[in-house]
DOKOL-991407 format. One line per field, with one value per residue: residue number from 1; residue in one letter; z negated, y, x negated of N, C-alpha, C in turn. Coordinates in steps of 0.1 Angstrom, whole numbers. Example, Ala and Ser with C-alpha at 12.3 -4.5 7.8 and 13.67 -1.06 7.14 Angstrom:
DOKOL-991407
n [1,2];
res [A,S];
nc3 [-78,-71];
nc2 [-57,-22];
nc1 [-132,-128];
cac3 [-78,-71];
cac2 [-45,-11];
cac1 [-123,-137];
cc3 [-78,-79];
cc2 [-33,0];
cc1 [-132,-129];
end
This chain:
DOKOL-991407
n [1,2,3,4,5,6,7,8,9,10,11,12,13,14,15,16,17,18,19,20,21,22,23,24,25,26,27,28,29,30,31,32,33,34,35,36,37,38,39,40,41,42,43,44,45,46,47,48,49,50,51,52,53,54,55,56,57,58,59,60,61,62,63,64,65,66,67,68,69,70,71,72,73,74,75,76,77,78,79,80,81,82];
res [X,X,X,X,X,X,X,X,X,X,X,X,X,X,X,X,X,X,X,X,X,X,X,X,X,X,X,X,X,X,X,X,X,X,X,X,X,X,X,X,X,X,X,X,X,X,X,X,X,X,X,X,X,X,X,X,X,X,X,X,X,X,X,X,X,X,X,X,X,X,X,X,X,X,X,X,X,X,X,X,X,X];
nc3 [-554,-578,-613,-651,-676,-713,-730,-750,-770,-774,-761,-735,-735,-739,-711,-694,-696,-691,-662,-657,-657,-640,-615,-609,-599,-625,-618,-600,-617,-636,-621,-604,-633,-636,-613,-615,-644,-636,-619,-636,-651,-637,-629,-608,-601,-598,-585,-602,-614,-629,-656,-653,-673,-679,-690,-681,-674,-664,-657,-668,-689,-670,-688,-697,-677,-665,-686,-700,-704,-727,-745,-745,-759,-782,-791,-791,-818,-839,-869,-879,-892,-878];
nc2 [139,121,125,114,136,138,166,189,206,231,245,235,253,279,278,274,300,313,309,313,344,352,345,319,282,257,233,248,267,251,234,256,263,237,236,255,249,227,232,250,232,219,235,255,286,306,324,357,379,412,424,456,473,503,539,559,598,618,612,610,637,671,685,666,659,657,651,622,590,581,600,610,587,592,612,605,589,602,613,592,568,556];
nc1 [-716,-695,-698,-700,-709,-717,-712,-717,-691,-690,-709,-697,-672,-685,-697,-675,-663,-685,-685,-656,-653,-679,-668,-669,-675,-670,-688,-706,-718,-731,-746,-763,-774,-787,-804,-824,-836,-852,-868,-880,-897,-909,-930,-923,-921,-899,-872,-876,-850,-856,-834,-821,-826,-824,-819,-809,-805,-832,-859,-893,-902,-913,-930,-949,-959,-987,-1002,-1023,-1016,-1025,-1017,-998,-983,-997,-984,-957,-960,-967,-968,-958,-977,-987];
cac3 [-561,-593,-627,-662,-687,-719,-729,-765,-766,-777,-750,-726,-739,-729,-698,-686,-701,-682,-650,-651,-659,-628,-605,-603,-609,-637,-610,-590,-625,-640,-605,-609,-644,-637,-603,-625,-654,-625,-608,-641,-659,-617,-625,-598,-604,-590,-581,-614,-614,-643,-656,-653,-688,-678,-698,-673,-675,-654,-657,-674,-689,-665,-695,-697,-660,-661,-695,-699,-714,-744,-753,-750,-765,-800,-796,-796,-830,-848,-883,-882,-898,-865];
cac2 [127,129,116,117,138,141,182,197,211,246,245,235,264,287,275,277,314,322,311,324,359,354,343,310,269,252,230,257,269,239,228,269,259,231,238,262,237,216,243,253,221,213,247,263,303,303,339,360,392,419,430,472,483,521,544,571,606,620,605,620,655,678,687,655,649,660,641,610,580,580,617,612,579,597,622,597,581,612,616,576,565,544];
cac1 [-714,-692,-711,-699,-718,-713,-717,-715,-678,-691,-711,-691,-668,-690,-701,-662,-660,-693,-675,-645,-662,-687,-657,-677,-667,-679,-698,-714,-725,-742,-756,-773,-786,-796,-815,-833,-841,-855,-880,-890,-901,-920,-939,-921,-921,-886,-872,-867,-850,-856,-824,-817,-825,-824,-808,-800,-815,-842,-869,-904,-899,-920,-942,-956,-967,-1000,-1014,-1026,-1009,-1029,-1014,-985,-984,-1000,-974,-947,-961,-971,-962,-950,-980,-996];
cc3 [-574,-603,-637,-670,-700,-729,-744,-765,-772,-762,-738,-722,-729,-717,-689,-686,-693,-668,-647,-649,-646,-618,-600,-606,-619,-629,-607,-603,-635,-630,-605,-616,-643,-630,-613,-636,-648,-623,-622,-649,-642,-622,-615,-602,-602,-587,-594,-611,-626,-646,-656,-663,-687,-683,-692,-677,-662,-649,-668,-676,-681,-676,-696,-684,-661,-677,-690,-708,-728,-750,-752,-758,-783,-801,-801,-810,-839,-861,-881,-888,-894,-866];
cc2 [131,114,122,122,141,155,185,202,227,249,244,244,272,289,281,294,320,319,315,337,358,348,329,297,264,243,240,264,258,234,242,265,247,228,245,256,233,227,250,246,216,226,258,277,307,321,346,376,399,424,448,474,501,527,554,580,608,623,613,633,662,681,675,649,648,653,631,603,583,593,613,601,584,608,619,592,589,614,602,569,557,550];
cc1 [-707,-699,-703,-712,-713,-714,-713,-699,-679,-695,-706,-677,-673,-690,-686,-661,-667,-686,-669,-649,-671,-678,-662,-671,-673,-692,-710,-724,-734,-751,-767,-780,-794,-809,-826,-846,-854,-869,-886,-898,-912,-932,-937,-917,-904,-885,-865,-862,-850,-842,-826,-816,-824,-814,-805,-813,-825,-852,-882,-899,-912,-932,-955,-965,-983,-1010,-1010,-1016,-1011,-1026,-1001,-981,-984,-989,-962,-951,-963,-960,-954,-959,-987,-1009];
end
């Protein structure tokens, strides 16, 4: 069904910018945000994904395996004044 809205013009800036950039239409992207909106104003949990903050590397240094959190935790803070 087509509807007039009337959208902020920054906003609706963006919105095109995020589109083109995700190869998506401006439709298929507002109809996204708004399902969203929708499912989370209902209480619906919807499906979130975490983004990939990882900075590479490989992983725990072997020294560390065998303490506890709480040691290495104060080792990280030491001489910071925690």
């Amino acid at each position: 069904m087509k509807t007039t809205v009337e959208i902020d013009d920054e906003l609706l800036r963006k919105a095109k910018v995020r589109a083109a950039e995700t190869g998506m239409t401006l439709r298929a992207l507002i109809e996204r945000a708004l399902r969203r909106e929708l499912e989370q104003m209902e209480g619906g949990a919807g499906e979130y994904v975490l983004r990939d903050a990882s900075v590479g590397g490989d992983g725990i240094n072997p020294e560390f395996l065998p303490w506890h959190w709480d040691k290495v935790r104060d080792l990280i803070y030491e001489d910071r004044g925690a």
